[in-house]
C-alpha positions, 0 to 999 in steps of 0.5 A: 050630770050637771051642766056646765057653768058658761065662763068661756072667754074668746079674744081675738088679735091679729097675728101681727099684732097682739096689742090690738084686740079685735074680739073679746065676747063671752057670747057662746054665739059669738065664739061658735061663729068666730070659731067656725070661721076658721074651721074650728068648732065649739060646743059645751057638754054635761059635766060629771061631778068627779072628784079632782084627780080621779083616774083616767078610767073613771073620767072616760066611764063617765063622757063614753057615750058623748065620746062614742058619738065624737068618734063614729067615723071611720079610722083610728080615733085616739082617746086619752086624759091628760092633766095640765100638759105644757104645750107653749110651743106652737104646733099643728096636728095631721088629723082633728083634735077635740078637747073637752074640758073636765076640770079646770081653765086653760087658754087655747090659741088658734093661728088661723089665716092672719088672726089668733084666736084664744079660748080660754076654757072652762070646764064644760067647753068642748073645743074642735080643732080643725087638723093643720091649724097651728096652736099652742096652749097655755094653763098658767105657772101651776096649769091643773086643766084636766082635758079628754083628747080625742084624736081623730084620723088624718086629714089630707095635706093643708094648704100652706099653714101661716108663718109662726108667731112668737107665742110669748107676743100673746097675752099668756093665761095669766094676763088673760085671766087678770084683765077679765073684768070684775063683774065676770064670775072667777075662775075655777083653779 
C-alpha cells in the first residue's frame, strides 16, 4: 500500500450565504477540527494501488481489515462500492455513513446548524458523516469518484435538522476545483 496524497480541500459558508467564505484550509488539522464540530469525522488511509474500474471484490479485498474495524459495533453495517453516483439532492441519513475515497475527487457538503461544510475528497480521505446531518454530493459533469460506503445502524431521532438550502447556491465541484489555487497540486480525474 502507498499512502495517500494529502489534496483535501475544506470551504466553509454560511448557509445563507454561499458568497462569503468563512474557511477554506487544506490544513488536515484544521478539516479533522472543523469536522468535528459538527459531529462529522475525518481521517486519510493507506491506499491500494488497484487499477481504474476493478471489481467491487477486488476493492473490498484490498480495504477489509480497515473495513472490519469501521464496523465492530453491534447491528447491521452495510458495505458497498459505488462509482460517481449523482447525489445533488440534499438528503439525510437515520444511521452514520463513512466514505472512503479509492479513486478520484468528488465534493462532499455538510449542512450542519447555520453552516456548509464542503470537502472536497481525494482519494485516501475517509469522510464520517454523523447520522441526521443533511448532505449532498457532487463529482462534477463526468463524476468518476470510486468510494467504499459503510453504512452503520440507525441512530435515534435528531433534533429538528436546519432548513434546506438550494444546493445549486453553492459553488458545484467544478468551480471549487477552478478557484484551487495555482501552486495547489492538480486533481486526480
Amino acid at each position: 500500500m502507498t499512502e495517500g496524497v494529502a489534496m483535501t480541500l475544506l470551504t466553509v459558508w454560511p448557509d445563507d450565504q454561499p458568497g462569503h467564505v468563512l474557511l477554506r484550509t487544506e490544513d488536515t488539522a484544521t478539516i479533522v477540527a472543523e469536522l468535528g464540530r459538527s459531529g462529522a469525522g475525518f481521517s486519510r488511509w493507506p491506499t491500494a494501488d488497484l487499477e481504474p474500474g476493478a471489481a467491487e471484490a477486488e476493492v473490498l479485498a484490498r480495504y477489509r481489515e480497515r473495513i472490519d474495524a469501521r464496523i465492530t459495533g453491534a447491528g447491521y453495517h452495510a458495505v458497498e462500492v459505488l462509482s460517481g453516483e449523482p447525489g445533488l439532492a440534499e438528503r439525510t441519513s437515520n444511521g452514520d455513513e463513512d466514505r472512503f475515497f479509492v479513486h478520484g475527487s468528488a465534493v462532499w457538503y455538510l449542512h450542519t446548524g447555520k453552516k456548509v461544510l464542503a470537502v472536497l475528497c481525494e482519494p485516501g480521505d475517509l469522510l464520517t458523516i454523523p447520522a441526521h446531518t443533511r448532505h449532498w454530493h457532487d463529482g462534477g459533469l463526468r463524476p468518476e469518484h470510486v468510494t467504499i460506503r459503510v453504512r452503520h445502524p440507525a441512530a435515534a431521532a435528531a433534533a429538528s435538522p436546519p432548513e434546506p438550502v438550494v444546493t445549486t447556491d453553492f459553488p458545484d465541484f467544478d468551480t471549487l476545483v477552478a478557484e484551487r489555487s495555482s501552486a495547489w497540486p492538480a486533481l486526480s480525474r
